[in-house]
N, C-alpha and C positions, 0 to 999 in steps of 0.2 A: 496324609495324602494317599492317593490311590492311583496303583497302575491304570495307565492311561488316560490321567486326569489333563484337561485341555484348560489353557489358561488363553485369552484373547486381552493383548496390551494397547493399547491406541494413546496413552497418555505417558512421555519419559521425562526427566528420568522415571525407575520404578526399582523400587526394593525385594528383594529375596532373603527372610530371615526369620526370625523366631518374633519380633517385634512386633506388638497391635500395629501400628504404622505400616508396617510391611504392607505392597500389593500383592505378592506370593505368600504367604504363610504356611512357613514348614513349622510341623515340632519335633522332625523326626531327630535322631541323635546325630552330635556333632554341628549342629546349624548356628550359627549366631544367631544376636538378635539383628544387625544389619550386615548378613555376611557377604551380600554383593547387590551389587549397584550398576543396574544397564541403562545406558543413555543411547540416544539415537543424534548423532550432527552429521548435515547434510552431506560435509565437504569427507569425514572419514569414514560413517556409514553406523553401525552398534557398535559401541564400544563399551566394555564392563570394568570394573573397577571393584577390590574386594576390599575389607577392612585391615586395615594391620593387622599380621599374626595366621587372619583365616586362611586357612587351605581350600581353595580352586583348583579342579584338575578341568582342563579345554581339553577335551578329545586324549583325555589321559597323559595330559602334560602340565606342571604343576606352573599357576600362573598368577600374577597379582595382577595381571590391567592388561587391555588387549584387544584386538575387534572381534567379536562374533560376526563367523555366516553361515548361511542355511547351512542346519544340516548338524552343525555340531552339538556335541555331547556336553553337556556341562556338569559335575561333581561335587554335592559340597557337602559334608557330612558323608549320611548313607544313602543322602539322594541324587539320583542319576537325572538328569533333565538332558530332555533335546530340544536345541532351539532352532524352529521353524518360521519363516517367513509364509502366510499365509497368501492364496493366489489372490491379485488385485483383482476388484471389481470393476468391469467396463462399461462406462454410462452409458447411456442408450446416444446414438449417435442421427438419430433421425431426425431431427429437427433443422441441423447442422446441415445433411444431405438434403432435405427440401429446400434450405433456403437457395445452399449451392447451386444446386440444378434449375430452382426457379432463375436466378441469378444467369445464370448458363441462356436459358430459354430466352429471356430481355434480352440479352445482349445478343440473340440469333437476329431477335425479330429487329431488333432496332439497326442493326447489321442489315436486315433483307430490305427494309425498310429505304435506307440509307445508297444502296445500291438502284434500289425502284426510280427514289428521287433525282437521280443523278443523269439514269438514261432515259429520262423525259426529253 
């Protein structure tokens, strides 16, 4: 591995360890082959999980299972990781606002409309 190497996850759980399987693959010293395990569920948010035995340091506190948030430092072996939430992407919203405001427009004219008809 190499400083400031970028990993991009979209698929959990996902593995961190010395293991082909692994979707991180360290060989640096001290790694297991499956030395930690980060899941994403909706209701608690990242939460990681290590193997029996392995040492996890979160933000340089020794830890077996736990939630990740942006920003923290993760430990395992002699590698140091930071784990960041990536900015979301925001869909284009215009298609949305035309129909709205088309929307908008009908209901003026059917409104003026409405009014026309009345004080006849």
């Amino acid at each position: 591995m190499q400083a400031g190497s970028e990993w991009i996850v979209r698929d959990f759980p996902f593995v961190i360890g010395r293991a082909p399987i692994a979707q991180i693959r360290l060989d640096d010293l001290g790694v297991w082959d499956r030395h930690l395990e980060i899941r994403f569920q909706r209701d608690e948010g990242f939460t990681f999980s290590t193997r029996p035995g392995a040492l996890v340091l979160i933000n340089d506190q020794p830890s077996e299972n736990g939630l990740l948030r942006n920003g923290d430092w993760i430990q395992l072996g002699s590698v140091q990781l930071r784990f960041w939430l990536a900015p979301s992407e925001r869909r284009s919203a215009r298609a949305r606002e035309f129909l709205t405001w088309t929307a908008l427009a009908m209901l003026f004219g059917a409104q003026i409309s409405l009014i026309y008809l009345l004080l006849r």
